[in-house]
C-alpha positions as CSV (number, residue, x, y, z in Angstrom):
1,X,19.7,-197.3,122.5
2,X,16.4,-198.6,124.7
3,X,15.5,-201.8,124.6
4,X,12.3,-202.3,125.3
5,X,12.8,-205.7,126.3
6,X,15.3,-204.5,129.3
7,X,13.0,-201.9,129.9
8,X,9.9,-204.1,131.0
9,X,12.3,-206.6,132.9
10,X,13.9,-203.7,134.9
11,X,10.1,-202.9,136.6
12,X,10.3,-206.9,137.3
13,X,7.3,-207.6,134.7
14,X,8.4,-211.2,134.4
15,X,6.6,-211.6,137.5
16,X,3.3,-212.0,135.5
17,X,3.0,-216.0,135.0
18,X,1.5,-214.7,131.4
19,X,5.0,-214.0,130.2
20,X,6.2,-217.5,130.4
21,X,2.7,-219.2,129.3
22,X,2.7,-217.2,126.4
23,X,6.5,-216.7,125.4
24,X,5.9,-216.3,121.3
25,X,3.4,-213.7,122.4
26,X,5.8,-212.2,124.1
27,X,8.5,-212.0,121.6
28,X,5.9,-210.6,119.3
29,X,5.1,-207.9,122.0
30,X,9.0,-206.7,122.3
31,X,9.4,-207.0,118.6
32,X,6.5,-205.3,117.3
33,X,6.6,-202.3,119.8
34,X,10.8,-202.3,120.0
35,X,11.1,-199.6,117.3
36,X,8.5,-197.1,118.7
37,X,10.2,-197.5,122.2
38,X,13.0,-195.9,120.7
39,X,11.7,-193.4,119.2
40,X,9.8,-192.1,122.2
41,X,12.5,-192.4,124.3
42,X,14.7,-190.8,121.4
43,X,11.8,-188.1,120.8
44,X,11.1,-187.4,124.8
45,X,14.4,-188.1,127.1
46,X,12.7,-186.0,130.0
47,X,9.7,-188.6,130.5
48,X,10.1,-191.6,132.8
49,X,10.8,-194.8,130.7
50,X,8.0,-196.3,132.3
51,X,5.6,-193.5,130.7
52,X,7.3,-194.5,127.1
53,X,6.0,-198.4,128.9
54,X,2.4,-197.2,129.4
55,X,1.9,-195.3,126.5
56,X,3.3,-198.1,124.2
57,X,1.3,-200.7,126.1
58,X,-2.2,-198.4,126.0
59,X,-1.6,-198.3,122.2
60,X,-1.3,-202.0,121.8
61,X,-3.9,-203.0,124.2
62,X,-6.4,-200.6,121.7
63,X,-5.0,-202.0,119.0
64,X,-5.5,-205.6,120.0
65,X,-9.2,-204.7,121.1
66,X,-10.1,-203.2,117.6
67,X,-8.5,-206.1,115.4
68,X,-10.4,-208.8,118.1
69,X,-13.6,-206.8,118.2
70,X,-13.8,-206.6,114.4
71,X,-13.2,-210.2,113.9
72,X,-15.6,-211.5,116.8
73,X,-18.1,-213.0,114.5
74,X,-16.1,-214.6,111.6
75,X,-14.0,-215.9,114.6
76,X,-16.8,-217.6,116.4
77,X,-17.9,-219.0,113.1
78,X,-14.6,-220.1,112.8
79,X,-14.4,-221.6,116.3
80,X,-18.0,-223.2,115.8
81,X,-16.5,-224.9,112.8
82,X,-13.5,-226.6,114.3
83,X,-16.0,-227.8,117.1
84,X,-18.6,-229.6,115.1
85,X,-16.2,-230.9,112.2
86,X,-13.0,-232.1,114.9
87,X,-15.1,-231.9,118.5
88,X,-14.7,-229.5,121.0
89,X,-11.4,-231.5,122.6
90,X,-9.2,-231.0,119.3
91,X,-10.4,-227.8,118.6
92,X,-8.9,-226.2,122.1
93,X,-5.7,-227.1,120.5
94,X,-5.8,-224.6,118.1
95,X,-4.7,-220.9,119.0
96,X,-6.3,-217.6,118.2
97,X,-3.3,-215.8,117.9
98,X,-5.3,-212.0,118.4
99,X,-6.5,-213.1,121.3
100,X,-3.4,-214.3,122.7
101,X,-1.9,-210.8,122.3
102,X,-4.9,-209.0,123.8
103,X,-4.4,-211.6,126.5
104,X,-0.8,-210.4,126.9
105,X,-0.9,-206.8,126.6
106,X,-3.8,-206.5,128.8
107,X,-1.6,-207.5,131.9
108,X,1.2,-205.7,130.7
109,X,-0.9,-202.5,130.7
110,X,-2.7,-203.4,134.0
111,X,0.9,-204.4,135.5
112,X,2.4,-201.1,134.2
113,X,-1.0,-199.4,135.5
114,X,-0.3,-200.9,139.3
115,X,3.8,-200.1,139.1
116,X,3.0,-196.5,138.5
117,X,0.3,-196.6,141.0
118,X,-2.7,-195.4,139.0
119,X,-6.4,-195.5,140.1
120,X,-7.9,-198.7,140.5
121,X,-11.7,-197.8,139.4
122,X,-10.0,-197.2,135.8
123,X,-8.0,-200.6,135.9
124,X,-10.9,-202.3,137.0
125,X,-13.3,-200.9,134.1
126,X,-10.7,-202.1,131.8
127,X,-10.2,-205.5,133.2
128,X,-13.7,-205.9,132.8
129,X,-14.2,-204.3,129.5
130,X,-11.7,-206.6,128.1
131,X,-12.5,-209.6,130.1
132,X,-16.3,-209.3,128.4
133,X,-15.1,-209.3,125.1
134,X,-12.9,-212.5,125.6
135,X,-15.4,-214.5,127.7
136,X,-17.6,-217.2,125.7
137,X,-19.5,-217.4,128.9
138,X,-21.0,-214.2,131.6
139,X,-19.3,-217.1,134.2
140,X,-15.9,-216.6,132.6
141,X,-15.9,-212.9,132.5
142,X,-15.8,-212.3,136.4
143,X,-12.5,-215.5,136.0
144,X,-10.6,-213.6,133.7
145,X,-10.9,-210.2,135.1
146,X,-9.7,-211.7,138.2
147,X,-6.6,-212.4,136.6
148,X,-6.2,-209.4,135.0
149,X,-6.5,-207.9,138.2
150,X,-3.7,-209.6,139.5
151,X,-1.6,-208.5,137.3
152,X,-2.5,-204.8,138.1
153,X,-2.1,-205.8,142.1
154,X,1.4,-207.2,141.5
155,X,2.6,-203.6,139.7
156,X,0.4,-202.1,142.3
157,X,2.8,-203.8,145.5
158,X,6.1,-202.5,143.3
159,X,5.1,-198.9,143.3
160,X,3.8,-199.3,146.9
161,X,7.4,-200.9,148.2
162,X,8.8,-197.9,146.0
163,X,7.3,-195.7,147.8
164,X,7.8,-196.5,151.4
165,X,11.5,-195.7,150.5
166,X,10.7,-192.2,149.0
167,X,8.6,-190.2,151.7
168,X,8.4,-187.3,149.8
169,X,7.2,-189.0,146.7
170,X,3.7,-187.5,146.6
171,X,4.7,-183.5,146.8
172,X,7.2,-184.2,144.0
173,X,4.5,-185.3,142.2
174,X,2.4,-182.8,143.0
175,X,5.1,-179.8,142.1
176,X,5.6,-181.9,138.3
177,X,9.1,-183.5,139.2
């Protein structure tokens, strides 16, 4: 059997600082995507485990985006709320859970994107794409695509220290192996 778990510590994603600051997250992450793991890997034994990674971690990451995007306004109302009725010091207290795991899965995904060594211009678009809808601010939206990015760079130095070791790595990957 998989575990997904395993699986992401094996490509050394407890690298990302993320992991540890937002450890329920995390344990929601493995749990909730554990059981498709499996089955992909069950379903598709010839495909790399960290393709089974990617895919689960682009399904998330849309997921994620759709459940945040749909609740922007009734959370901002909610946030405005807390703010005028507690003041803005307690109400930083309280966590948005959705946006916690669109924090999380978005440097996953990037993380995964770098490891497998994947076109920055994409990861960049995405960074930024999620980074807009998270920001309260335009200031905070160059911040935390910044740190998205460096969780696609630290994947990104993985697949590059992989691949010094395999010369040959870019004609197997041209012929499909």
């Amino acid at each position: 059997m998989s575990n997904l778990k395993e699986s992401l510590f094996d490509i050394q994603i407890n690298q990302l600082q993320v992991i540890n600051k937002l450890s329920e997250t995390w344990l929601w992450f493995c749990d909730r995507n554990q059981s498709l793991f499996e089955k992909a890997c069950t379903n598709k034994p010839e495909k790399k485990v960290t393709d089974h990674l990617l895919g689960i971690a682009t399904k998330q990451h849309i997921e994620c985006l759709d459940k945040l995007n749909q609740q922007a306004e009734t959370v901002a109302a909610l946030e405005q709320a807390f703010e005028q009725n507690i003041g803005k010091k307690h109400s930083k207290k309280f966590q948005y859970q959705d946006k916690n795991q669109l924090i999380l899965t978005t440097h996953i995904w990037l993380y995964l994107q770098g490891y497998l060594g994947l076109a920055f211009s994409l990861s960049n678009e995405y960074a930024t794409q999620t980074a807009q809808v998270l920001a309260d601010t335009s200031n905070q939206v160059q911040s935390i695509r910044t740190e998205f990015l460096e969780s696609y760079y630290l994947g990104l130095d993985l697949y590059k220290a992989r691949s010094k070791h395999q010369p040959f790595r870019w004609l197997r990957k041209l012929l499909g192996r």
